[in-house]
N, C-alpha and C positions, 0 to 999 in steps of 0.2 A: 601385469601378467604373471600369472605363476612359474617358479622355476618347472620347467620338467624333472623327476624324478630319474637318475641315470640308475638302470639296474645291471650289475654285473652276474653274470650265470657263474658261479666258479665249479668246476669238475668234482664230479663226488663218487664215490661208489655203486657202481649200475650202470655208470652213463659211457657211452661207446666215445671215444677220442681219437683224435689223431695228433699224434706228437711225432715233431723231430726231435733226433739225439745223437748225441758222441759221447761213449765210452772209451773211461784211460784207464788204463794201470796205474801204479803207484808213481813209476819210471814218465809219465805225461805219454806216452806211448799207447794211442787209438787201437782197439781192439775190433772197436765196430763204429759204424756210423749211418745214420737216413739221408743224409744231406745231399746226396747224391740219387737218390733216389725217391719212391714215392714215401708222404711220412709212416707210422706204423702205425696202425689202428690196431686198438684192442678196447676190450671192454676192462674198465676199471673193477678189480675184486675177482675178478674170474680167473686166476690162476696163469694168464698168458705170459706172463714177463715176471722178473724176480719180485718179490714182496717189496724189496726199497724200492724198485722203482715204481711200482702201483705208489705208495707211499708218497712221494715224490710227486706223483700229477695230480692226488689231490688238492682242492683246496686252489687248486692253477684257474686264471680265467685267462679266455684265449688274449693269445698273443704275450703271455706270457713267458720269461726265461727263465732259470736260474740251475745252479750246479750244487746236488747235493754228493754228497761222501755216502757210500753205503758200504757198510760192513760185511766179512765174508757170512756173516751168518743169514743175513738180510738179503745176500746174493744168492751165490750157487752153494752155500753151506762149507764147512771144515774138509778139508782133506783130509778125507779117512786111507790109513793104509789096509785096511784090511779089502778095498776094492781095487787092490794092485796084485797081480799076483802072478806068480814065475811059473811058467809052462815049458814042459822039458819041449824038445822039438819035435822026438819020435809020435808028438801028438800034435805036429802042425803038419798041414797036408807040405806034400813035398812039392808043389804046383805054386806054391803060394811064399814070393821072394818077400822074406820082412824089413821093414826101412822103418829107423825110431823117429818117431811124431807120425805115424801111416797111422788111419783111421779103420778097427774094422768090426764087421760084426758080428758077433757069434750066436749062432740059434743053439737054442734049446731045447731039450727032450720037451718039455712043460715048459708052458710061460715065454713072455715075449723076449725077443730078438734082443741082446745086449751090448752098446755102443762100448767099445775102447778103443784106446791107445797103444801103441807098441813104444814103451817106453826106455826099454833096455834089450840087447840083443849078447849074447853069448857063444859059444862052440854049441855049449850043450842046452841052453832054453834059450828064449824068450819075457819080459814080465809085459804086462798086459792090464793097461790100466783102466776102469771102470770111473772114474772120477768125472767128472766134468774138467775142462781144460785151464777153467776159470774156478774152481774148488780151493778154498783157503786164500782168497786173494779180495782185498779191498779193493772196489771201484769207485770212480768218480765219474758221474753221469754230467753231462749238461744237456737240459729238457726242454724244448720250448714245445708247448701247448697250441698248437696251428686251427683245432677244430673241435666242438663237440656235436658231437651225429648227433646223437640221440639222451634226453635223459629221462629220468624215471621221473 
């Protein structure tokens, strides 16, 4: 009798997935995690999760693990200073009590809504960061591959 043929699918670009993951810091210190929850479906190459970790479920066939290192550029990109910037206070509403790491956001005359940080606090400003919280910071992902929905 013939062997059957065992074909493995492995994840490629286009194909909808579901993976669980944990995210560390450099420190082994979890930033984030699915484990607890449902896993995270996204479609591989369409821009929903940082480039390393697309990167990373390629090539994964289910039930697959493994822990790749992704670099800050691969991630949420370089910490720019120039999306920090010191706001005197006479231009923060006086309703509005500031606490450093408070998340908020600022609308604009044009153009959409902009997330920051309240990084530093002073007499006379405020600085007011625009970075991602995770900007200039190497991650280390560990991925396991739970499902492929869909592929092309």
């Amino acid at each position: 009798m013939p062997k059957e043929k065992k074909t493995t699918t492995k994840a490629k670009e286009g194909d909808t997935v579901k993976v669980h993951y944990t995210g560390k810091l450099k420190d082994e210190r979890i930033f984030d995690s699915s484990q607890d929850r449902e896993p995270l479906e996204l479609t591989v190459g369409s821009g929903q999760v940082i480039p390393g970790f697309e990167k990373a479920v390629i090539g994964m066939s289910v039930g697959d693990s493994k822990t790749v290192e992704i670099a800050a550029q691969e991630a949420y990109g370089s910490y720019r200073d120039d999306l920090a910037v010191e706001v005197d206070k006479e231009n923060i509403p006086d309703d509005l009590t500031l606490e450093i790491g408070q998340p908020l956001v600022l609308r604009q005359a044009e153009g959409p809504p902009i997330k920051v940080t309240v990084t530093d606090i002073s007499e006379q400003s405020a600085t007011l960061d625009a970075n991602h919280p995770l900007a200039g910071q190497d991650l280390t992902f560990e991925v396991e591959l739970v499902e492929i929905i869909s592929s092309d």
